[in-house]
C-alpha positions in Angstrom: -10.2 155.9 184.4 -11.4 151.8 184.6 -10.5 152.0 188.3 -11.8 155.2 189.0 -15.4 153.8 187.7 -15.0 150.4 189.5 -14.2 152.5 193.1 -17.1 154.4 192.5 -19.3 151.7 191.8 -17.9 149.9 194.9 -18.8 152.4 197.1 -22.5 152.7 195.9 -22.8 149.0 196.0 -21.8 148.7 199.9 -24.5 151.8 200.7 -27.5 150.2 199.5 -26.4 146.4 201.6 -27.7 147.0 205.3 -25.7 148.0 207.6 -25.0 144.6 209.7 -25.2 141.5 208.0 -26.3 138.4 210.8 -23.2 136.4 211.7 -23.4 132.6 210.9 -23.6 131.7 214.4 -26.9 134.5 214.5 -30.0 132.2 213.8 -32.4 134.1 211.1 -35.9 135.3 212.9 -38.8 132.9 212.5 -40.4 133.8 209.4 -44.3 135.4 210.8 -47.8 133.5 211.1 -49.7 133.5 208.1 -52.7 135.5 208.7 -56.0 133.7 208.0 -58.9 135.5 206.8 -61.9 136.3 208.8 -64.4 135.2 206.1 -64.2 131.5 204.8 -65.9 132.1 201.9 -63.3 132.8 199.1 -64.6 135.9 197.2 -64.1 135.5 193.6 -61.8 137.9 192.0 -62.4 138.5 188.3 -59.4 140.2 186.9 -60.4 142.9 184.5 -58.9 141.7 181.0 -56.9 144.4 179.2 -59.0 145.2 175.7 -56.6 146.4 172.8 -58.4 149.5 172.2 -59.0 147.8 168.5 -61.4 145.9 169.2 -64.5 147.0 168.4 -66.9 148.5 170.9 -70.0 146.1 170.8 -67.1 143.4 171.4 -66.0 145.2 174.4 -69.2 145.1 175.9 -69.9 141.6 175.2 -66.7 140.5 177.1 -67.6 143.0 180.0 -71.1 141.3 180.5 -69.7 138.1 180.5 -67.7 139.1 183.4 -70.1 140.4 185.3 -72.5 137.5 184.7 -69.5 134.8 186.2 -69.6 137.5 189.0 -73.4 137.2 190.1 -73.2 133.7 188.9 -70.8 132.8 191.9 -72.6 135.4 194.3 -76.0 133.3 193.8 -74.4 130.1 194.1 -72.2 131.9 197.8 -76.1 133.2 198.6 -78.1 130.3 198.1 -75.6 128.2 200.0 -76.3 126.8 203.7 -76.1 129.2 206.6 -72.9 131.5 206.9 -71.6 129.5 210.0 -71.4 126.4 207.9 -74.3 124.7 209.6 -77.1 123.1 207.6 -80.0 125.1 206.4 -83.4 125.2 209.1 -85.5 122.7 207.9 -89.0 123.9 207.0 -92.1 123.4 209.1 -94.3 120.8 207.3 -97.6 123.1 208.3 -95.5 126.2 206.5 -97.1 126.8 203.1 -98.5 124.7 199.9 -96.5 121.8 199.1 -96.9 120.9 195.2 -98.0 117.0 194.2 -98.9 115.6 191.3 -102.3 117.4 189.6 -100.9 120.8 190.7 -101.4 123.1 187.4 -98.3 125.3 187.4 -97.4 128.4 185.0 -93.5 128.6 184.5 -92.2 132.3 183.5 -88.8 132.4 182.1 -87.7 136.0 182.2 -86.4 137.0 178.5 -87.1 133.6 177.3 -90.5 133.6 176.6 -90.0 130.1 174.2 -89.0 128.6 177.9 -92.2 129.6 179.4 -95.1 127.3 179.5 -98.3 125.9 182.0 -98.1 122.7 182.7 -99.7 119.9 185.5 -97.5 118.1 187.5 -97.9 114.4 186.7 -98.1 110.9 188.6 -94.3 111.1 189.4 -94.3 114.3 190.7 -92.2 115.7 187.6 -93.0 118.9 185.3 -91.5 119.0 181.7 -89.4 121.7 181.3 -88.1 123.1 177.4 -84.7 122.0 177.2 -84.4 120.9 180.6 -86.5 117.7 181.0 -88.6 116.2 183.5 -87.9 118.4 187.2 -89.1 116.9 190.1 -91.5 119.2 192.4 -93.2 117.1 194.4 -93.4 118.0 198.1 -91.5 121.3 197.5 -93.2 124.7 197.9 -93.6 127.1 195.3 -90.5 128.7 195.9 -88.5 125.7 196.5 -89.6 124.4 192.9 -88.8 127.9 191.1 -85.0 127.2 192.4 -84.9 123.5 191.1 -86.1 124.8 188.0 -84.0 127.8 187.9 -81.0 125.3 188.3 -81.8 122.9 185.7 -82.1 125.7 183.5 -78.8 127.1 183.9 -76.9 124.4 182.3 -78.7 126.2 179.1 -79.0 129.4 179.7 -76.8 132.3 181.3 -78.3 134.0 184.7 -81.9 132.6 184.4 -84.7 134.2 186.4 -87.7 132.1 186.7 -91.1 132.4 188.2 -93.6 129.6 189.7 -97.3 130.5 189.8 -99.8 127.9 191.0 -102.6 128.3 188.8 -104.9 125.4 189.6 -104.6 123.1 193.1 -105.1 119.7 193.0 -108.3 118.0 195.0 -106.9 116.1 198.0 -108.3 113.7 200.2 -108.8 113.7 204.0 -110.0 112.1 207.0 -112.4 114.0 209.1 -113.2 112.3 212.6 -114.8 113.6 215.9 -117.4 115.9 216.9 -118.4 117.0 213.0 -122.2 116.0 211.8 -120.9 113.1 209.6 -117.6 111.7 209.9 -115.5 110.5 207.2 -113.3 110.4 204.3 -113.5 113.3 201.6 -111.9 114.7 198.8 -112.0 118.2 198.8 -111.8 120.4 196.1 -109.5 123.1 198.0 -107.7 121.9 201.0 -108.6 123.9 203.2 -109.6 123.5 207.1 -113.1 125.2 206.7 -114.0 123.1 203.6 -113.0 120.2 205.4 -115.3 121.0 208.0 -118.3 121.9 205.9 -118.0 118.7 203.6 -118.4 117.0 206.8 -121.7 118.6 207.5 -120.2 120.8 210.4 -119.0 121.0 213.6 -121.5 119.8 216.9 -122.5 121.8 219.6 -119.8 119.7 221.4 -117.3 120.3 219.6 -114.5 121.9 220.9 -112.8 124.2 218.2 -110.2 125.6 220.6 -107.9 122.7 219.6 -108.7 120.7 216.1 -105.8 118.8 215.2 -104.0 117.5 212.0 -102.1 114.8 211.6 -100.2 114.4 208.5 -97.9 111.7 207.5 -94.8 112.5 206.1 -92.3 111.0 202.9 -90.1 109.4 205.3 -93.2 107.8 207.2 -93.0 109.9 210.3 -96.3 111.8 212.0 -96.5 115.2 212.8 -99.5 117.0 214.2 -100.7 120.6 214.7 -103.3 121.9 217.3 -105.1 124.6 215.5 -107.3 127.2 217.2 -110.8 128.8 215.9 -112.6 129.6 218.6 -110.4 132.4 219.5 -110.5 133.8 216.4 -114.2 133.7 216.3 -114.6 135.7 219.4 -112.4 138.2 218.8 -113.8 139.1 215.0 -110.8 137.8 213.5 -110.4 136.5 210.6 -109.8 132.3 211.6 -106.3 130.6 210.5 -107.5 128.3 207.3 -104.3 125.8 207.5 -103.9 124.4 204.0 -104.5 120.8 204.0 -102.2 117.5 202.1 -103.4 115.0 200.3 -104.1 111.7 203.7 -104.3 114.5 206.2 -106.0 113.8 209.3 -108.6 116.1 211.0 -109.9 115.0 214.2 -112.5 117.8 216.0 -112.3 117.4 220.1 -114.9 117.1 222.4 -115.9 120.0 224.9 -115.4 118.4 228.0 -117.2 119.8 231.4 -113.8 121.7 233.1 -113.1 123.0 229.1 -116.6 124.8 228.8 -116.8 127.6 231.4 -115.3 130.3 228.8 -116.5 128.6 225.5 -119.5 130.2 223.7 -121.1 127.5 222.3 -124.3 129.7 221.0 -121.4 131.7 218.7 -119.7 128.2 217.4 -123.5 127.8 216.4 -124.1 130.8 214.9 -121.3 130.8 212.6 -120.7 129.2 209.2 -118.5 126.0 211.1 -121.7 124.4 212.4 -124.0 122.3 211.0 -126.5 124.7 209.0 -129.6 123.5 210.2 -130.5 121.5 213.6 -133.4 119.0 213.5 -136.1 119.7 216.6 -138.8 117.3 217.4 -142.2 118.6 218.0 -145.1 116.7 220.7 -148.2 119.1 220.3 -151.1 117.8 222.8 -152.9 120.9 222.0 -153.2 119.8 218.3 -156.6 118.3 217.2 -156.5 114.4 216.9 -156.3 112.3 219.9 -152.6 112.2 221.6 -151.4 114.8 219.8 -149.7 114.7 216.9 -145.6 114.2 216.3 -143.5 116.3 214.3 -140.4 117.8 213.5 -138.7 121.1 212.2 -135.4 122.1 210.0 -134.8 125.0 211.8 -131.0 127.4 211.2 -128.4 126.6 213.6 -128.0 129.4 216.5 -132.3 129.6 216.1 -134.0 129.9 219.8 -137.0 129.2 221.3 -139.5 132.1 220.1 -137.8 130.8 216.4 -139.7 127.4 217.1 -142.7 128.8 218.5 -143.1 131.2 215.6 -142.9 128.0 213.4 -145.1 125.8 215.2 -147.4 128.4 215.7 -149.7 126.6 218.5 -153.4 126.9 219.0 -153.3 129.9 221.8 -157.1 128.5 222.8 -155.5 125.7 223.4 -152.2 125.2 224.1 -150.8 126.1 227.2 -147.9 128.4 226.5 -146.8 129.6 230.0 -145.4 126.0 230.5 -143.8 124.2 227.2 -141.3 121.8 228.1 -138.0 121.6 226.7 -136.1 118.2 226.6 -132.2 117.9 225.8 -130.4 114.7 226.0 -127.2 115.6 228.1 -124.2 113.4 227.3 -122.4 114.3 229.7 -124.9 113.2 232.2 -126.2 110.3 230.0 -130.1 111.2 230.7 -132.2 113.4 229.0 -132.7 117.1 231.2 -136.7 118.7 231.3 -135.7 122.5 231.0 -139.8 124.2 231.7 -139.9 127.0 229.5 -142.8 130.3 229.6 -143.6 131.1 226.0 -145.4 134.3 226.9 -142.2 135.9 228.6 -139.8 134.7 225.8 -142.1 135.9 223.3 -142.2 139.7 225.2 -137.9 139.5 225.8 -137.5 137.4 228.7 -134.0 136.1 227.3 -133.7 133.4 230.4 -137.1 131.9 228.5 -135.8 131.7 224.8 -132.6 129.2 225.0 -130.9 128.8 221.5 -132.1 125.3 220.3 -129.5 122.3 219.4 -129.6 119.3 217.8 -132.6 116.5 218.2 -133.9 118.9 221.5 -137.3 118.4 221.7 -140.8 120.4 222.7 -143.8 119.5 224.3 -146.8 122.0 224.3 -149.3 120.6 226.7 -152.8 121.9 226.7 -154.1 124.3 229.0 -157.2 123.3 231.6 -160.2 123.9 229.4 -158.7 122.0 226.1 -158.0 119.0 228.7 -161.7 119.1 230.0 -162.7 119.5 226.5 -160.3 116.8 225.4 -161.4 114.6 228.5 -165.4 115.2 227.3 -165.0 114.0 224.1 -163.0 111.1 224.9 -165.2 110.0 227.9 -167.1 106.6 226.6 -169.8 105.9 229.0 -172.3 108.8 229.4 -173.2 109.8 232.6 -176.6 109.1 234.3 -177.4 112.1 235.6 -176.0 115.4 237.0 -174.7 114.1 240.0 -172.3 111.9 237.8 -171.2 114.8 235.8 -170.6 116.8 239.2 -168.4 113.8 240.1 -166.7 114.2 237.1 -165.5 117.7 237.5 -164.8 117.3 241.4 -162.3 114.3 240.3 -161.0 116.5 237.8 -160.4 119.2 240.1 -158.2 116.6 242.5 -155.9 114.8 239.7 -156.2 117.1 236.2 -152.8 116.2 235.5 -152.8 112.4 235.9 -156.4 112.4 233.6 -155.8 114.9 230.9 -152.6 114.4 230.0 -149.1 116.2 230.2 -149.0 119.6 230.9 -149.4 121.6 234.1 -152.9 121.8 235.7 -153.1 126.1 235.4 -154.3 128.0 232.7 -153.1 130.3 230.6 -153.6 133.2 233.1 -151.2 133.6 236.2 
């Protein structure tokens, strides 16, 4: 019966060995490649831990939190990594948003933490206090860069933190404004902006050129970089203009509108907008005036006003003065020499827009006096009398032949065409 087992048991044992078995002199196959997976980035596998149905039910779901929180802990940390491919991260563009410095007033919002939550000002060091975490170091980062150096300090404390940075206050900086602006210089602004820089400086000239205002900032490491920044085009187009945000030692430097540059620049809407100078100063010769010469004056007159603007202002003697030829004189820089433009102020006054130029800066106008203020003028002034008629016939015939060269500037016709 022993034996009769043992066969059977035999023969079962030989069916389930294969069928050949490899001779000695057979080398075994080559055991296969190891397959390598596509993603190099382990995934990290959280086995689920078997809970003795004992254990109470608020304990169960304390353990299954904790889980998932070393879960999203290690897919933050695989997200917020460098780049997939292993390469390093982009660096930033130093133009690209607000950088934080020290008098930056920041309010920190711990999600379900409110104790951790406070306002604070960045100090000399660039550092903000932070409950439980210390002193952080912010400076130079933007907003969302700090809320991740925060978030990290943090989470030596505290499980999963969520924080968020809110810049409540910015601090004043301090720039350097050169070129074509009224009055060059340094300022500290209190917003760093490009069009308060522009406007502490008193404005933009009517040469400026605002197609290509660069900054130049200095950087930690002491390296330059520079930006050419365009508001002209903006302007024409009724947009709404690119205010960069300035850093503290930033350089602004405003171009001059150079001869070949100006054939599609509108310098009469650079003048009428809120980038130029406010007010332009125009000098004033009145020979028509009482008082002997004339008298010498000036007006404060808003940038982009034209010609009728100054006339309206002066408001000449019409018996007098000899609108129909006013003379308007503009020192050209470009040329080096001051340019006579001869103006009619009775066309510009009834719309003749080639007669009403828009006025800039230290132009000045001469209103001469027409021919009977000049013989008037000429009467009065004369010292010697005359003898008898045939010397006050003289008189007139001379005046007839040279009324310009005795009376004084001014053209020789009346007010009358």
């Amino acid at each position: 019966m022993d034996l009769a087992i043992l066969f059977v048991s035999a023969i079962a044992l030989s069916q389930n060995l294969p069928s050949r078995l490899p001779s000695p002199s057979q080398p075994f196959p080559p055991p296969p490649e190891p397959s390598i997976p596509e993603s190099p980035t382990p995934e990290l596998s959280v086995p689920k831990p078997t809970i003795p149905e004992s254990v109470a039910s608020p304990t169960r779901q304390l353990l299954e939190e904790a889980r998932q929180r070393l879960i999203d802990r290690h897919e933050t940390q695989q997200f917020s990594s460098p780049n997939p491919d292993g390469s390093p991260p982009t660096a930033l563009d130093p133009f690209d948003g607000y950088r934080l410095g020290p008098g930056d007033t920041l309010y920190i919002n711990v999600l379900r933490f409110p104790d951790l939550s406070l306002q604070g000002t960045i100090d000399l060091e660039g550092n903000l206090l932070i409950p439980l975490a210390g002193a952080v170091s912010v400076k130079g980062l933007t907003p969302q860069q700090a809320r991740e150096q925060i978030r990290i300090a943090l989470d030596r404390f505290v499980v999963n933190p969520q924080v968020d940075v809110i810049v409540i206050a910015q601090r004043s900086v301090q720039v350097t404004i050169l070129g074509e602006v009224v009055k060059p210089g340094i300022y500290p602004l209190p917003a760093p902006q490009l069009s308060v820089a522009l406007l502490s400086a008193g404005g933009v000239t009517r040469l400026a050129d605002l197609r290509t205002v660069r900054i130049r900032r200095t950087l930690e490491d002491g390296s330059i970089v520079e930006r050419d920044v365009d508001l002209f085009t903006p302007l024409r187009d009724a947009q709404s203009i690119p205010d960069l945000r300035l850093d503290d030692g930033d350089t602004v430097v405003v171009p001059t509108l150079t001869s070949v540059a100006s054939g599609e620049y509108d310098r009469n809407l650079i003048a009428r907008s809120n980038l130029a100078q406010p007010q332009v100063n125009i000098r004033v010769l009145n020979y028509a005036s009482s008082g002997r010469g004339g008298t010498v004056g000036s007006l404060q007159l808003p940038n982009g006003s034209s010609f009728v603007d100054a006339l309206t202002a002066i408001s000449p003697d019409l018996g007098s003065a000899d609108i129909r030829h006013i003379a308007l004189i503009r020192f050209d820089v470009q040329q080096g020499k001051p340019v006579t433009q001869k103006l009619d102020g009775k066309d510009a006054i009834t719309g003749d827009m080639s007669q009403n130029p828009i006025l800039e800066q230290n132009d000045v106008i001469v209103i001469g006096r027409n021919l009977i203020a000049r013989i008037t003028y000429a009467l009065n002034t004369f010292t010697q009398p005359f003898r008898d008629v045939l010397g006050f016939l003289l008189f007139f015939d001379s005046l007839a032949t040279s009324a310009d060269n005795l009376f004084g500037p001014g053209s020789s016709s009346g007010n009358s065409r």
